[in-house]
N, C-alpha and C positions, 0 to 999 in steps of 0.2 A: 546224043549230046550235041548241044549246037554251038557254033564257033565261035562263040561269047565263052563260055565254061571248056571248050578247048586249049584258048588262050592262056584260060588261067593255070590249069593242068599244067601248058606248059612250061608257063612260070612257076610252079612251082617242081617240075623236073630240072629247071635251071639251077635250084637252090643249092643242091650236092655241087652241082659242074660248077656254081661261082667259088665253093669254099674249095674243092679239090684244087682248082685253077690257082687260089690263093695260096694253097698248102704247097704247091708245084714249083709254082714262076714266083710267087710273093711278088713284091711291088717292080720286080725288073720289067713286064712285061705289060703291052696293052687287052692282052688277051681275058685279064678278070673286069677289066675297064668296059667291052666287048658284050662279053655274057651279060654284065648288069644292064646296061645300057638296054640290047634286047628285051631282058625280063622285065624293067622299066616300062619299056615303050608297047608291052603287052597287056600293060595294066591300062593304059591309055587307050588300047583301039579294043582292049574285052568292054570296056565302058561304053564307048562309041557301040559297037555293034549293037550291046546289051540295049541301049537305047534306042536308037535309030530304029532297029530293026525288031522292036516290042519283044526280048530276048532273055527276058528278066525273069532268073527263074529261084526259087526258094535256094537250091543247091550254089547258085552263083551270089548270091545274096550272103551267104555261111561263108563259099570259099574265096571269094577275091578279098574281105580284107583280110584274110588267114594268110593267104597269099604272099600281101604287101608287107604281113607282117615278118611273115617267115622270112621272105626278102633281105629287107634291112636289119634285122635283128643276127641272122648269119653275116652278116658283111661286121657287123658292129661289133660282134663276138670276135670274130675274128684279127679284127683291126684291134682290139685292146689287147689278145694273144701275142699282140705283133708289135706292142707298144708304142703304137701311134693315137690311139683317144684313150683318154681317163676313165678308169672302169666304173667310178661313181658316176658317169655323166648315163653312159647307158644302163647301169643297173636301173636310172629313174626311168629311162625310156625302155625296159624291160618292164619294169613293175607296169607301169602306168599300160601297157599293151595288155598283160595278163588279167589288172581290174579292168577294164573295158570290154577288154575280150566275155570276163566273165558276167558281164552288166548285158551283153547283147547274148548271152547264152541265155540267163535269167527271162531276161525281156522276152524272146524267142520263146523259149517255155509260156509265159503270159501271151503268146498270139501278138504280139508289139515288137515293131518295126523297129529298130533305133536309126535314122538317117546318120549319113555322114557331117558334120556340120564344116563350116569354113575354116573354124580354127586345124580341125580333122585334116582338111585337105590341105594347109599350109605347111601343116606337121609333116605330112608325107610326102610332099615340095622339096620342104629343106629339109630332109634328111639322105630324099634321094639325091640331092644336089652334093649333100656332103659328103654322101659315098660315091661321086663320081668326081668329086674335086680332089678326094685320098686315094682314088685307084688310076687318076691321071698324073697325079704329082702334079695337079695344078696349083701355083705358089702366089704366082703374080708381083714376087716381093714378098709378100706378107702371108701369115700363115694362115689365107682364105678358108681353107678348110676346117681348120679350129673354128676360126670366128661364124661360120656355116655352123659347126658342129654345134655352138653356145647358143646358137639359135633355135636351130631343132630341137633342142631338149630344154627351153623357154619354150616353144609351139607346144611340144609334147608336156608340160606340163599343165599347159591353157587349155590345152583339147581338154583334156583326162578330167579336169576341174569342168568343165561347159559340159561333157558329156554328164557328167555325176548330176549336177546341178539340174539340168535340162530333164535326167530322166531319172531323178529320185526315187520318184513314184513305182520302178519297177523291183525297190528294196521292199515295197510296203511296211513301212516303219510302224505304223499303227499298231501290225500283230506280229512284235516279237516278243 
């Protein structure tokens, strides 16, 4: 396994440790703030390596956005447990992972790549922004985090629309 699909492994070993840490300390502590960060900042250098170092492997392709999803999607679950975001906000950023997820499952079966596109990586920007703005009790005055959070699930409903759009063709509508 090469240190690209390590990485990701180990993010997604972090995912139990961010929710336990949540279920533990809840919002007293910087220590769930910590783990994500870490997990975060391993999606960024499995990318790097993947790249840089021609690293890019079917298996890493499947499991880093499983990853970034499993990621945020445990924090957001949790955070609405704990009634700090509105559970309609991520049930849509739940839904919208599960059709995509299964548009690149479909696609994959058809031998077809689905790329990430830009609205993709905005959506996974601010989301992970909003989960480090709600596990720092970053306020600022205003409840940054919220207006973070109304953005992410705006990005997350642009992607999910761009992705559908972009790659129709892997519903093949013609023969249903």
């Amino acid at each position: 396994m090469n240190i690209a699909n390590k990485l990701t492994v180990f993010r997604i070993i972090l995912v139990p440790v961010l929710v336990i840490s949540l279920m533990v300390f809840g919002m007293d502590k910087y220590i769930s703030l910590i783990i994500f960060v870490v997990a975060a900042l391993t999606d960024t250098l499995d990318g790097h390596f993947a790249r840089s170092r021609n690293l890019i492997t079917t298996f890493g392709k499947f499991l880093d956005p499983l990853a970034d999803k499993l990621l945020a999607l445990s924090a957001f679950i949790m955070f609405v447990g704990m009634g700090i975001l509105p559970a309609w906000g991520v049930l849509i950023i739940v839904a919208r992972e599960i059709i995509i997820t299964g548009f690149r499952v479909l696609a994959a079966s058809n031998n077809i790549t689905i790329a990430a596109s830009p609205f993709g990586k905005i959506k996974t920007v601010t989301q992970f922004l909003c989960i480090c703005l709600i596990l720092g009790n970053f306020h600022f005055g205003i409840k940054l985090d919220l207006i973070v959070f109304y953005i992410a699930v705006i990005f997350t409903i642009l992607s999910g629309i761009d992705y559908i759009i972009k790659n129709i063709k892997v519903l093949d509508l013609d023969n249903i």
